[in-house]
C-alpha positions as CSV (number, residue, x, y, z in Angstrom):
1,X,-31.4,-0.1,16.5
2,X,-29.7,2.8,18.2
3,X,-27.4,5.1,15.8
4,X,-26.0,8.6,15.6
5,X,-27.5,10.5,13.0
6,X,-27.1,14.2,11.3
7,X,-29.4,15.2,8.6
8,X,-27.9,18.6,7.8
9,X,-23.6,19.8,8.4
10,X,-22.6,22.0,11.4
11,X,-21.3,21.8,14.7
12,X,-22.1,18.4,16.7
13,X,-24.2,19.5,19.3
14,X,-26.3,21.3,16.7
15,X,-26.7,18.5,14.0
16,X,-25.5,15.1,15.9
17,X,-29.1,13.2,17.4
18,X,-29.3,9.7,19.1
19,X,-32.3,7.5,17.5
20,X,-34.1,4.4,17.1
21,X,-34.5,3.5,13.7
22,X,-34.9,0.0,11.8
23,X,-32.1,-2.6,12.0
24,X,-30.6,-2.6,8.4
25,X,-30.6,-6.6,6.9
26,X,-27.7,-8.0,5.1
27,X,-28.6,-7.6,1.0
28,X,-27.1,-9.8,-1.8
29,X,-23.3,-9.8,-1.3
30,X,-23.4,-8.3,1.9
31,X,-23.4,-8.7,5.5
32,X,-24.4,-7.6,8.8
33,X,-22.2,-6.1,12.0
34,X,-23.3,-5.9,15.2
35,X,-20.8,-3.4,16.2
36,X,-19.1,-3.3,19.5
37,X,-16.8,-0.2,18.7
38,X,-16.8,2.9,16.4
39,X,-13.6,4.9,15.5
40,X,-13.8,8.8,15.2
41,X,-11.5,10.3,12.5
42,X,-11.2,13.6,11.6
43,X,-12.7,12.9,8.6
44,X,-15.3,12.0,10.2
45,X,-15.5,15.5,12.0
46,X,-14.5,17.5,8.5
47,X,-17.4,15.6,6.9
48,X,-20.3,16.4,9.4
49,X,-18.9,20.1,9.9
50,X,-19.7,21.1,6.2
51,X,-16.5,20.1,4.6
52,X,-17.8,18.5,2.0
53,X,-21.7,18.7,0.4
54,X,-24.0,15.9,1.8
55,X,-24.2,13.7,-0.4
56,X,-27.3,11.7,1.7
57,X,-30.6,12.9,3.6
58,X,-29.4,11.6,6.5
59,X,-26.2,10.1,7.6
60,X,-25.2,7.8,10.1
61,X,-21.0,8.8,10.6
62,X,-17.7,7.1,11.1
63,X,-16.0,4.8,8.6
64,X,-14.2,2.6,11.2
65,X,-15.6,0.0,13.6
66,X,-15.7,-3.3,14.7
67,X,-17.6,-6.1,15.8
68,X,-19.3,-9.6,15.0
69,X,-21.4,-10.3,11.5
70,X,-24.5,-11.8,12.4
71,X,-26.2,-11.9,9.5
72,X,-25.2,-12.4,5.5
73,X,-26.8,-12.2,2.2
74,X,-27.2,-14.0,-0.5
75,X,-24.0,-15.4,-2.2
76,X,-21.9,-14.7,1.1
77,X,-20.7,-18.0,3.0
78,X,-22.5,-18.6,5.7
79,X,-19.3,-19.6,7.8
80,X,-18.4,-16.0,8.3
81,X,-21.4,-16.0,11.0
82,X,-20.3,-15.2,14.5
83,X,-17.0,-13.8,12.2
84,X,-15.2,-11.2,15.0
85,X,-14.2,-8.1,11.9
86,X,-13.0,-5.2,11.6
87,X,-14.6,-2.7,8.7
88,X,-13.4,-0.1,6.1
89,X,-15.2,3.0,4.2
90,X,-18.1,2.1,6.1
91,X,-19.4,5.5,5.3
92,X,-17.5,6.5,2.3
93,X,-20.0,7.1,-0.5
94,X,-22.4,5.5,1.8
95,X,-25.1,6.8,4.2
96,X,-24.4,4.3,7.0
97,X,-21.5,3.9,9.1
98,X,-20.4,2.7,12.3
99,X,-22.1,5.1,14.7
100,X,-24.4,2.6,15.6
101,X,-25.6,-0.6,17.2
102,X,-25.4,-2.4,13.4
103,X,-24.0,-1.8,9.7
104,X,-24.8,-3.6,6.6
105,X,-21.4,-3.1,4.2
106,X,-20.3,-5.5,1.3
107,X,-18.6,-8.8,2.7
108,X,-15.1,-7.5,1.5
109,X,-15.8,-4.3,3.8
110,X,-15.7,-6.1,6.9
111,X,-12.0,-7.6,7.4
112,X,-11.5,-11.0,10.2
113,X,-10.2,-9.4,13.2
114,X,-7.5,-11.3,14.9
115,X,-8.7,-13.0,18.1
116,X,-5.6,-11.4,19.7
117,X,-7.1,-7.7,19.0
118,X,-10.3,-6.5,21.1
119,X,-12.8,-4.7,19.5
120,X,-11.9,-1.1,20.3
121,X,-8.2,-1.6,18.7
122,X,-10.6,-3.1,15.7
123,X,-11.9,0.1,15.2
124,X,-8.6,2.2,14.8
125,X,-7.4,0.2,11.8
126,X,-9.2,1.2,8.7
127,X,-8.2,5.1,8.2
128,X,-5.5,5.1,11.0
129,X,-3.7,2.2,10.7
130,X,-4.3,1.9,7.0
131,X,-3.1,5.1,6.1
132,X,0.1,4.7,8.2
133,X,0.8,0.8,6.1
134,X,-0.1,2.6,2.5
135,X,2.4,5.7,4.0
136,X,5.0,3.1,4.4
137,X,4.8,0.8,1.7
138,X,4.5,2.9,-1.3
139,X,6.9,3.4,-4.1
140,X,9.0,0.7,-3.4
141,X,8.7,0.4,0.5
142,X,11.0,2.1,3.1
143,X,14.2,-1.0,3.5
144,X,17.2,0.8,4.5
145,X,15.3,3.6,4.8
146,X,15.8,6.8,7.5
147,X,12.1,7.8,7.9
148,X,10.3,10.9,9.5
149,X,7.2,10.8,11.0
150,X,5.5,14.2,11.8
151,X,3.4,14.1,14.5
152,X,4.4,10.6,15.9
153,X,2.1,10.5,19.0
154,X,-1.0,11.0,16.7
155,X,-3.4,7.9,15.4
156,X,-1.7,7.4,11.7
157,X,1.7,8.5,13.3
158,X,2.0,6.2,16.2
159,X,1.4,3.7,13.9
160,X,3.7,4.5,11.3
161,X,6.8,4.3,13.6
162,X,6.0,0.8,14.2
163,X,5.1,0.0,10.8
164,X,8.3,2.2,9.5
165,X,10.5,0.0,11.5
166,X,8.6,-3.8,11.2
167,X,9.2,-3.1,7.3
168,X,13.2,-2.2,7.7
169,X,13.6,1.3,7.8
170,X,17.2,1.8,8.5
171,X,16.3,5.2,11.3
172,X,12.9,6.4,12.5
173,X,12.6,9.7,13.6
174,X,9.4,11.7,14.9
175,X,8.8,15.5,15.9
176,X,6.0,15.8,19.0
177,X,4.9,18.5,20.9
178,X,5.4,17.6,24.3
179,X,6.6,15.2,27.3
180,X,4.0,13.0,27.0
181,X,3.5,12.6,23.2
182,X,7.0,12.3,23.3
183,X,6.8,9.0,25.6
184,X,4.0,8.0,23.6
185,X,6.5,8.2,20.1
186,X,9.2,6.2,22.2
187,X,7.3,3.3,23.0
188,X,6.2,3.0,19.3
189,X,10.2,2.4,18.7
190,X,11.1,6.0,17.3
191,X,15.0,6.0,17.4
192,X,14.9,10.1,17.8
193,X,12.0,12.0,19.2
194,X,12.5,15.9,18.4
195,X,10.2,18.3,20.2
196,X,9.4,21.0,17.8
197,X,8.4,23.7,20.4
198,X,11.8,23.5,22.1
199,X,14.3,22.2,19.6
200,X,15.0,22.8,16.0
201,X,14.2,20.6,13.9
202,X,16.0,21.2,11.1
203,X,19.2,21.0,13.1
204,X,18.5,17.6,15.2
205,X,17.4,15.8,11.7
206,X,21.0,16.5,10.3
207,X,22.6,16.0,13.5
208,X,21.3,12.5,14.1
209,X,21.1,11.6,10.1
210,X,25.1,12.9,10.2
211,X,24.3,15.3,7.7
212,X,22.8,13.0,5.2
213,X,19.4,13.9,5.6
214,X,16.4,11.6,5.3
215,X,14.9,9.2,2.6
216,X,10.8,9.5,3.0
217,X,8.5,12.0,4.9
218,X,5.4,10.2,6.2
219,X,3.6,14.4,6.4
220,X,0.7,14.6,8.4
221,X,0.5,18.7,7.2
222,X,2.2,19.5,3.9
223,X,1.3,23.0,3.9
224,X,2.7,23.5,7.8
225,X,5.9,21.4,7.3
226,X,7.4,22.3,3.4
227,X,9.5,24.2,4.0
228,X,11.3,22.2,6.7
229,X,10.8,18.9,4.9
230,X,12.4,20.5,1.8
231,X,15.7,21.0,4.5
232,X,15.8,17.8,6.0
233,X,15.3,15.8,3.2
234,X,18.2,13.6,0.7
235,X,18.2,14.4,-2.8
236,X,16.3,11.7,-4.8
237,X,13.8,11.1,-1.3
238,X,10.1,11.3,-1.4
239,X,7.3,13.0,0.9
240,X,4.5,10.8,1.1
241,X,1.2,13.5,2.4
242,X,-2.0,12.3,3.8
243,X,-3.2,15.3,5.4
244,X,-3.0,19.2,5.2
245,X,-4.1,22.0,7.3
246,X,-4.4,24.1,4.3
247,X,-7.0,23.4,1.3
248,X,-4.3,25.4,-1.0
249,X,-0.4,24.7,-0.5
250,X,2.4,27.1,-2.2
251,X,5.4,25.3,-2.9
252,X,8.6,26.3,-3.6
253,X,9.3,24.5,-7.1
254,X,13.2,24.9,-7.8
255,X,14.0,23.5,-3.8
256,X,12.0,20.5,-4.9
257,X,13.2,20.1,-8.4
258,X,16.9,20.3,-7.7
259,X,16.5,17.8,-4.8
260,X,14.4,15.6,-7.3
261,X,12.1,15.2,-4.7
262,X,9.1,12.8,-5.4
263,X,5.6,14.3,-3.8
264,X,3.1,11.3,-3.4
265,X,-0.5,12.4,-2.2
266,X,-3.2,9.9,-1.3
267,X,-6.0,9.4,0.6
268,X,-6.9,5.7,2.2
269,X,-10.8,5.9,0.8
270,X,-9.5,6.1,-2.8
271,X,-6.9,3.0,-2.2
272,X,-7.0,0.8,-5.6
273,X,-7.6,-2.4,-5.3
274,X,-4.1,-3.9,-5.4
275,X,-2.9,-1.6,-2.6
276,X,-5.8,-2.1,-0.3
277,X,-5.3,-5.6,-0.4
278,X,-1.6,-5.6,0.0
279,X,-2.2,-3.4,2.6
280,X,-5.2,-5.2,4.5
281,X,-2.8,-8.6,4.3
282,X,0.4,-7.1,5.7
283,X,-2.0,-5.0,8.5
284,X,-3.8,-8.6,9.4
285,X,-0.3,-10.4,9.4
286,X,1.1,-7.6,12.0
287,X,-2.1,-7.9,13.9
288,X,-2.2,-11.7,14.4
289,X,1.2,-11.9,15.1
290,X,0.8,-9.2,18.5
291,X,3.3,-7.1,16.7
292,X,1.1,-3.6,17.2
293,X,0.8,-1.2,19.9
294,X,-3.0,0.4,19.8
295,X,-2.7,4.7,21.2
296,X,-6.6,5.3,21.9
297,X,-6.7,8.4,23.6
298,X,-10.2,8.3,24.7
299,X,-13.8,6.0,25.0
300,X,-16.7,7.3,24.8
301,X,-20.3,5.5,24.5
302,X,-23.1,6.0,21.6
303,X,-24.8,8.8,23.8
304,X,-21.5,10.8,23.7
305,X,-20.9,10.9,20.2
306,X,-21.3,14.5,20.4
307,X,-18.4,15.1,22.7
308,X,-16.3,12.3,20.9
309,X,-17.1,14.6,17.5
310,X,-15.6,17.9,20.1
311,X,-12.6,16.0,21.7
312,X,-11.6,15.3,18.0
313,X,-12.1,18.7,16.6
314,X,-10.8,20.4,19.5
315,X,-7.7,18.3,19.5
316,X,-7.6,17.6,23.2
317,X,-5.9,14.3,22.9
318,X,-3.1,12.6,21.2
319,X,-4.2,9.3,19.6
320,X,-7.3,7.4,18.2
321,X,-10.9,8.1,19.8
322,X,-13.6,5.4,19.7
323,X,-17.1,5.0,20.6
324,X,-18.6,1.7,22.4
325,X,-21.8,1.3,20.6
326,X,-22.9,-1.5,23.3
């Protein structure tokens, strides 16, 4: 098979190589993808720039992908041959993931896609979409709710509007940085849309909350946004933080304390087992039932992995990216 490959951390055209190398087969408990689509996260990215220690030889990238199982191991049922899935944590802990023409993942990694979903929408649901359902289901859910979503035009955000509203928040509101991120935050159903290089935020969020503030931060940067979360936010509310821009954040403690504001930090790899499954049911539910919109920015194929790693790092776009691996 074909795959994307680095066997040392750096910038993508200096550690990113397309090869052929042996077609993995499906072990005991396991199964085989023949993958149509690959997501690009900025994990992804963070991992294969030197974020974190390699923890393989050689790594094949990306976590998220798609496609149909065409082979299973021993003790998997045979009926999930010619199964159309979508997969999780491909490459979490694991040297293989989806940047490639196959992947061999236990059965429980690789999730039925709805028939109503193509393949490259498939590949944007186990960090992005995930992230955004865990974001909006935790401690207790967001029912009644008046939610802020940082960054609404981006792969978790865009989905978190939806989600935000299908669960019954009460108000969705969403800061972007432009006219056409903007557009893209509407059509996900964001009630406001606040452009933070124009507008202050701080002012718009009480204005359109009638100075009451709001109940749960979905924060795509703690470090950037604290201090105007800790404005905009209810006392008793929560910020719930899947990403920061900074590896060391200084809060301010009494804001926080008198507020009583709740800090929840997660990340979608670590899900337990409870909470991934909740969240995989309620995703699949949404899915079937044509309830999702899908933002991928850009397609690129196998070959351009390379520029897809650069189009993510660089920020050029406002969505998911994905790679067509056939």
């Amino acid at each position: 098979m074909r795959a994307a490959i680095y066997e040392k951390t750096g910038a993508a055209r200096d550690v990113i190589s397309i090869v052929e190398m042996e077609t993995p087969q499906a072990g005991l408990g396991q199964v085989r993808v023949q993958l149509h689509s690959s997501g690009v996260n900025p994990s992804d990215v963070k991992s294969r720039s030197g974020v974190r220690a390699m923890s393989f030889p050689r790594v094949i990238p990306h976590s998220d992908g798609a496609g149909v199982i065409d082979q299973v191991g021993e003790n998997v049922d045979r009926e999930r041959l010619g199964q159309r899935v979508w997969t999780w944590n491909a490459a979490w802990s694991r040297p293989n993931g989806t940047a490639a023409e196959y992947v061999v993942l236990p059965a429980s990694q690789a999730v039925r896609l709805p028939d109503c979903v193509d393949m490259p929408a498939g590949a944007c649901l186990g960090i992005p979409a995930m992230t955004a359902l865990h974001a909006i289901q935790v401690c207790g859910g967001v029912t009644g709710q008046r939610v802020l979503v940082p960054g609404g035009a981006g792969a978790v955000g865009h989905y978190a509007i939806q989600m935000a509203r299908l669960l019954g928040a009460r108000q969705v509101l969403t800061t972007v940085s432009g006219i056409k991120k903007a557009v893209l935050a509407q059509q996900a159903g964001a009630d406001v849309v606040i452009n933070y290089r124009t507008e202050d935020v701080v002012k718009r969020v009480m204005e359109e909350t009638e100075g009451c503030g709001v109940d749960r931060i979905v924060e795509v940067d703690f470090a950037a946004n604290i201090e105007t979360s800790l404005k905009v936010l209810k006392p008793d509310s929560l910020i719930v933080t899947y990403g920061s821009t900074a590896a060391e954040i200084k809060a301010p403690f009494y804001p926080i304390m008198l507020k009583n504001v709740g800090i929840k930090f997660f990340i979608v790899y670590n899900l337990d087992n409870a909470s991934r499954q909740s969240a995989i049911s309620e995703l699949n539910k949404m899915l079937s039932e044509g309830l999702l919109k899908h933002n991928i920015d850009s397609t690129f194929v196998l070959d351009e992995t390379v520029a897809a790693h650069e189009w993510v790092e660089q920020g050029k776009g406002a969505g998911n990216v994905v790679i067509k691996t056939r």
